[in-house]
C-alpha positions in Angstrom: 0.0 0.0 0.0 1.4 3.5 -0.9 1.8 5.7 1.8 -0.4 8.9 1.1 1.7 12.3 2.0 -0.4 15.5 2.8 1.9 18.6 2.4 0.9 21.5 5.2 2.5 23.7 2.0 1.4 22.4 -1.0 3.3 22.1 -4.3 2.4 25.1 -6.2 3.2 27.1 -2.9 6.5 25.6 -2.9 7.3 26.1 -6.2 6.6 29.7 -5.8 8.8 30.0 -2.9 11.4 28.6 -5.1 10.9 30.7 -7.9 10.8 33.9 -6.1 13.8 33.9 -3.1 16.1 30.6 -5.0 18.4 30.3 -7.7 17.9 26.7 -9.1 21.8 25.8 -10.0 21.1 22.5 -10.8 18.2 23.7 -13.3 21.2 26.4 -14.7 24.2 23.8 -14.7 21.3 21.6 -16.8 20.6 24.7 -19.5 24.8 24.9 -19.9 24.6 28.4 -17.8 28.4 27.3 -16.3 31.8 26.2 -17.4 33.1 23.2 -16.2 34.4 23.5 -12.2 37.8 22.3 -12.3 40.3 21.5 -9.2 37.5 21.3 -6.7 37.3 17.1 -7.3 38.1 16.6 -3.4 36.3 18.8 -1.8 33.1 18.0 -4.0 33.2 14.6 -3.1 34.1 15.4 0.6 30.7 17.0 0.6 29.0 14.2 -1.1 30.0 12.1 1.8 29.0 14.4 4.3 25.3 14.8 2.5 25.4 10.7 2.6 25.1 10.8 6.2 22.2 10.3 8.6 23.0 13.0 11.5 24.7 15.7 11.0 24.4 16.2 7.7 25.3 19.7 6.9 28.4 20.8 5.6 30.1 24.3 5.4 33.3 25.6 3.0 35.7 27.8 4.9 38.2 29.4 2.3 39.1 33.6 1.8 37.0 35.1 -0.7 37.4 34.9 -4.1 39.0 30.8 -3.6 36.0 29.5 -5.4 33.0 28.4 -2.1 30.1 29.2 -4.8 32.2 27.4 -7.6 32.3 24.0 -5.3 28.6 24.0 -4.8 27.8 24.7 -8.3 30.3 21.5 -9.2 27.7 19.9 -6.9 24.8 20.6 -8.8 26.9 19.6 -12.5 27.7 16.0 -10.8 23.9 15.7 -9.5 23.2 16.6 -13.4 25.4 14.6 -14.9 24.3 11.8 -13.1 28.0 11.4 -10.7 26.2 11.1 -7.2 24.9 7.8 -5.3 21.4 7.3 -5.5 20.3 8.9 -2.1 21.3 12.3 -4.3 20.1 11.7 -7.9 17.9 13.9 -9.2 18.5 16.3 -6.0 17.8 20.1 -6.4 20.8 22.1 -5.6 19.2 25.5 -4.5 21.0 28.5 -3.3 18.6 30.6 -1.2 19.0 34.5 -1.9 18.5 35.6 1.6 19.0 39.6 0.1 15.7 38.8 -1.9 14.0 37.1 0.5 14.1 39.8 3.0 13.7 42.6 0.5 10.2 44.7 1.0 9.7 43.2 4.5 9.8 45.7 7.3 10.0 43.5 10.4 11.5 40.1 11.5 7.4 38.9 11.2 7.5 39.6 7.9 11.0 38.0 6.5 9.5 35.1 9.0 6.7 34.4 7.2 8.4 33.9 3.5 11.0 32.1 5.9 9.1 29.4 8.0 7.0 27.8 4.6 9.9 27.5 2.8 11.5 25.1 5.4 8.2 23.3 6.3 8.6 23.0 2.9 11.4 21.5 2.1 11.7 19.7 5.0 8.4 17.8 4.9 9.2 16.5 1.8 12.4 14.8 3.1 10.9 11.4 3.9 9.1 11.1 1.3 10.9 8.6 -0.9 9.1 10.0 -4.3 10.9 13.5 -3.7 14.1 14.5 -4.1 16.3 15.7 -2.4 16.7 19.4 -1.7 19.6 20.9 -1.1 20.1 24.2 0.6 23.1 26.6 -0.1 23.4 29.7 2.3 26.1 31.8 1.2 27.3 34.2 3.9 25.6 31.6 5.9 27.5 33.8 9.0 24.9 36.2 8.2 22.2 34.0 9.6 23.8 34.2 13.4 21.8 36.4 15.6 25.5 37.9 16.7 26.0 39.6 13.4 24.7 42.6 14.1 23.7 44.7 10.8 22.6 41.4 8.8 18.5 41.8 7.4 18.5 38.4 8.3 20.1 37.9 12.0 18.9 35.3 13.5 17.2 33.1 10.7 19.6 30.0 12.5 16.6 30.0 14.9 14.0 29.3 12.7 16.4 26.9 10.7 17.4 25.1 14.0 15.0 22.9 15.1 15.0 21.5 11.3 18.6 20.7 11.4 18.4 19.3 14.8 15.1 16.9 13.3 17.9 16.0 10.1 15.1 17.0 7.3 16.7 19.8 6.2 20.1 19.2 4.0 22.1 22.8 3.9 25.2 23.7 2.6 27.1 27.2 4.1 30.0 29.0 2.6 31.9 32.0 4.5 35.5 32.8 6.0 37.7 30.7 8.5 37.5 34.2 10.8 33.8 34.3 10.1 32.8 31.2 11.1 34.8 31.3 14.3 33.0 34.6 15.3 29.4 33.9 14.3 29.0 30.6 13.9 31.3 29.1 16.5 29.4 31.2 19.4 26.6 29.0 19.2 27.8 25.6 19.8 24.1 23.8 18.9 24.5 24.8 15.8 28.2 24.6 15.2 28.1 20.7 15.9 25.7 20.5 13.3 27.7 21.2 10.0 30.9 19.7 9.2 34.0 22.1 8.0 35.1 21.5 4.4 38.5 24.1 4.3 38.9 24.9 0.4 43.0 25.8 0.2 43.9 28.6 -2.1 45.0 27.1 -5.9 48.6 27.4 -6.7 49.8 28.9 -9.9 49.6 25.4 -11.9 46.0 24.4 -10.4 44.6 28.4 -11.5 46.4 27.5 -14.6 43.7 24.4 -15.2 41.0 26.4 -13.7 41.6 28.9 -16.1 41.8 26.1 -19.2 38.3 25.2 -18.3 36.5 28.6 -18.5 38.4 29.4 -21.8 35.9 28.4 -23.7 33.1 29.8 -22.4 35.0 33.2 -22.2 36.0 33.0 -25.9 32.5 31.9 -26.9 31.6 35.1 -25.3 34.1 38.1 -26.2 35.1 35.9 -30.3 38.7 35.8 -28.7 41.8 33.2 -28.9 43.6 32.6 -25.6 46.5 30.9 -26.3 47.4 28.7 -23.0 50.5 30.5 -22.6 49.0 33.8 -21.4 46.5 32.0 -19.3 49.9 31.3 -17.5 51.1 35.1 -18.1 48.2 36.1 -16.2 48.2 33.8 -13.6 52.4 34.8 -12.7 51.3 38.6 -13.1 48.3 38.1 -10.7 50.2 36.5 -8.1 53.4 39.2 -8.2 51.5 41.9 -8.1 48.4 41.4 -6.9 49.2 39.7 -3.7 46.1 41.1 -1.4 43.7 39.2 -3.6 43.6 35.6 -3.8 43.6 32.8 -6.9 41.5 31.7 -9.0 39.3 34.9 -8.5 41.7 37.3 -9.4 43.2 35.5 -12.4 39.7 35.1 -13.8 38.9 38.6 -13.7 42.3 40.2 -15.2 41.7 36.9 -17.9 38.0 38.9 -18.7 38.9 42.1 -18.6 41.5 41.8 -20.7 39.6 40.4 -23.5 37.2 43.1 -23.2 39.9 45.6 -23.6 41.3 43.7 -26.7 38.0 43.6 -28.3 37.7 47.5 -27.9 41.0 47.7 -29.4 41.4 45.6 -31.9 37.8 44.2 -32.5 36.3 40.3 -32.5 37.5 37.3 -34.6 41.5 37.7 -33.2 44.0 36.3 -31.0 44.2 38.4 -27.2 47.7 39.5 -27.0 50.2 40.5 -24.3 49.9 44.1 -24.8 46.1 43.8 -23.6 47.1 41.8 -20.5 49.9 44.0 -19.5 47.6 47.0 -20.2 44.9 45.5 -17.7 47.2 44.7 -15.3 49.0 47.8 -14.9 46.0 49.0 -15.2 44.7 47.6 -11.3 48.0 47.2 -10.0 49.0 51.0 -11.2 52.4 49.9 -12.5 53.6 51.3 -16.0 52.3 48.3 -18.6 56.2 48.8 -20.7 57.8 47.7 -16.6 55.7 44.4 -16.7 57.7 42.5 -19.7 60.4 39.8 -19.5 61.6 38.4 -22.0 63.1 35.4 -19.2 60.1 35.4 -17.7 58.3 34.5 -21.0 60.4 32.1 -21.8 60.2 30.2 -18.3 56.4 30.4 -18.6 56.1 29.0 -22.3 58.3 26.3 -20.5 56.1 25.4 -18.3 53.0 25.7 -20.3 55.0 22.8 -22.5 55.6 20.8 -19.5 52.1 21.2 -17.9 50.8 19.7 -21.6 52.9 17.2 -21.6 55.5 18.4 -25.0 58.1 18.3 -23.1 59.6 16.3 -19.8 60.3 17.9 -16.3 63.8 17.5 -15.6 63.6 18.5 -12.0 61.3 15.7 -11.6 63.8 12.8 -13.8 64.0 9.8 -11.2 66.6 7.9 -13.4 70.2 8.3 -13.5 72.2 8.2 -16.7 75.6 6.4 -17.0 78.7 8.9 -17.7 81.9 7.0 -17.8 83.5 10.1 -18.0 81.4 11.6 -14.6 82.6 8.0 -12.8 85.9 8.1 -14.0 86.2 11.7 -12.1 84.5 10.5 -9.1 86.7 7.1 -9.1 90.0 10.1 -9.2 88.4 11.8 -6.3 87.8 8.9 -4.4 91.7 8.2 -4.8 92.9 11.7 -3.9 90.4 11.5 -0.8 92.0 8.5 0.9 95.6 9.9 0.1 94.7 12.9 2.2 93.6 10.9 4.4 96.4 8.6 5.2 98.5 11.5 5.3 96.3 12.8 8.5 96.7 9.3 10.0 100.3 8.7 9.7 100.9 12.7 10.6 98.8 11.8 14.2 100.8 8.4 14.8 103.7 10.9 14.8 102.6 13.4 16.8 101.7 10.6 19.7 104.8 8.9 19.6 106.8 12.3 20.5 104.2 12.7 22.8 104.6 9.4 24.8 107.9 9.7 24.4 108.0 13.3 25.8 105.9 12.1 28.7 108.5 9.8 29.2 111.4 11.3 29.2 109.6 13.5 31.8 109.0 11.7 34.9 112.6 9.8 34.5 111.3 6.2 33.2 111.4 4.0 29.7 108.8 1.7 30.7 108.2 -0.1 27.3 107.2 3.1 25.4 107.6 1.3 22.1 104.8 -0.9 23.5 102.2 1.9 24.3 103.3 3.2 21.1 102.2 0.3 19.2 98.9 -0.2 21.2 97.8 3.4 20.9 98.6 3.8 17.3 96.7 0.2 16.7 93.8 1.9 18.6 94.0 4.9 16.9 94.2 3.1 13.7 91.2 1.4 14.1 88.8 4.3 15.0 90.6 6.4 11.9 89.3 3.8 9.6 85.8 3.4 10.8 86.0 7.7 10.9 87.3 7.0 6.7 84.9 4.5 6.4 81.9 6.3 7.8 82.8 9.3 5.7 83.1 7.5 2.2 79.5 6.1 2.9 78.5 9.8 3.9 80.0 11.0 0.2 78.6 8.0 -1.6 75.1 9.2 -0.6 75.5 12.6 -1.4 76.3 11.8 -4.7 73.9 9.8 -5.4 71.1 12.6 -4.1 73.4 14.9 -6.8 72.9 12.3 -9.2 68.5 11.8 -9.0 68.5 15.2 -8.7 70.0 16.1 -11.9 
């Protein structure tokens, strides 16, 4: 027998709700509204796993602005579109809540409350129903939500939102700062224990590289402009030289756009963006003279790399082979040689020194009591620990050329 569900808000109310305060990303990444979300493969499915759960579900991305929070949950929404989830998340809705247009027109907390509370009933009573999918809330700012931030339209909302999360029918997804978090969020441990941190680290220049690869298209479909992959890497050095207060991939992606718009301007559609555009744009933000931001070295070191990253040529730095010079062990066998020589002239130079030594001592309290003997014993002695000292060294040199030799 199927189990009958009656909705307290019914499906065209929903709908509405939707329609009016959400912005459906899985309904945009499912119209091709976004480039492909690269470099986020980890943290995506660290998510996943977290929405897999049955108690506390929730899960929040820490990173500085402009690391790419949004970007992670709209690679959500592509996987759930493309059909890359488990089955407890196909066909899931992927819905970032626009608090700012939610609260707009309302003059009092009553009023925000009452676009706020049917929403959730909403969502939530739909949860066990095994017909539905899943919905998935994104907050962004979700800091803003804290009754602690004092300024926010919509301080306080984690109230309302509470008792949902603490019940497990509501599945939300958060985004905001490391600092944030600690001073909103943290404060109130009830709710803190109920999301689990996802920390999103800041792209190095290779990763913004690939980020940048994968929004080419959609940026030359847009302005009719060529990018050729070695001044996506031009811009990503620039960026993070002289633009150090802002962080990667944001900043790359901007200069990358703005660029191209000032290319187009110049020297109209149908063309290849050149490095006169990016050095103009950059100097441009960063106020440096365009003519001080060329190099021909620094050119060449990037095209390097750009071959490298693509795979036309190898990485020498990263060789883990050593190639056979006869010449090379010839020289080392020579300075093996001339090592021990030196050596045995230290030994035999401190065998001397002790014999006049003993033999000094001797002479000095009035006695010859077998000094030849001592002599003999001590310089065995000393002998001995000399050649474990040689031997101990020529392992020691052996080793270090043989770190010489993978690294080059």
């Amino acid at each position: 027998m199927t189990e009958k569900w009656d909705y307290l808000v019914s499906e065209e109310q929903l709908e509405d709700l939707i329609r009016n305060y959400c912005n459906d990303f899985t309904a945009l990444a499912r119209a091709g509204r976004y480039p492909p979300i690269t470099g986020r493969d980890a943290e995506i499915d660290d998510c996943i796993l977290i929405l897999l759960q049955r108690g506390r579900k929730n899960c929040c991305f820490l990173a500085p602005a402009g690391v790419g929070k949004t970007a992670a949950v709209v690679g959500l929404a592509q996987r759930v579109v493309a059909d890359q989830v488990p089955d407890y998340l196909k066909n899931a809705r992927v819905l970032e809540v626009d608090l700012a247009r939610m609260a707009s027109g309302t003059s009092s907390r009553a009023e925000f409350q009452a676009r706020l509370m049917p929403f959730c009933k909403g969502v939530a009573e739909r949860y066990h129903d095994p017909n539905k999918p899943r919905y998935i809330l994104f907050l962004d700012e979700i800091h803003q939500i804290m009754p602690s931030c004092v300024g926010s339209s919509y301080a306080g909302m984690s109230d309302t939102m509470k008792p949902y999360l603490t019940a497990g029918d509501l599945l939300v997804l958060g985004a905001t700062t490391l600092d944030e978090y600690r001073h909103y969020v943290e404060l109130d441990p009830a709710l803190d224990r109920r999301f689990q941190k996802v920390f999103l680290k800041i792209p190095n220049s290779d990763e913004t590289y690939h980020i940048l690869k994968g929004l080419r298209p959609a940026h030359e479909k847009h302005h009719r402009v060529k990018v050729p992959e070695n001044l996506l890497m031009l811009i990503v050095r620039l960026t993070d030289e002289h633009m150090r207060k802002r962080n990667q991939p944001d900043k790359s992606i901007i200069t990358l756009d703005a660029a191209m718009a000032f290319h187009v301007r110049e020297h109209g559609v149908d063309s290849e963006l050149n490095v006169e555009s990016i050095y103009h744009m950059v100097g441009r933000e960063t106020k440096l003279n365009k003519h001080a931001l060329h190099d021909e070295k620094k050119l060449e070191e990037i095209f390097r790399r750009v071959d490298i990253l693509e795979g036309r040529i190898q990485d020498e730095s990263k060789k883990q082979f050593t190639v056979y010079d006869p010449a090379a062990k010839l020289k080392d066998v020579e300075m093996d040689q001339s090592y021990q020589r030196q050596v045995e002239r230290e030994k035999a130079a401190e065998q001397a020194l002790l014999a006049e030594s003993l033999k000094a001592q001797d002479d000095k309290i009035g006695k010859k009591p077998e000094t030849d003997n001592k002599i003999t014993e001590l310089a065995a002695k000393l002998e001995k620990k000399l050649e474990e000292v040689v031997e101990k060294k020529l392992e020691e040199k052996a080793e270090e050329k043989e770190k010489q030799r993978d690294m080059g």
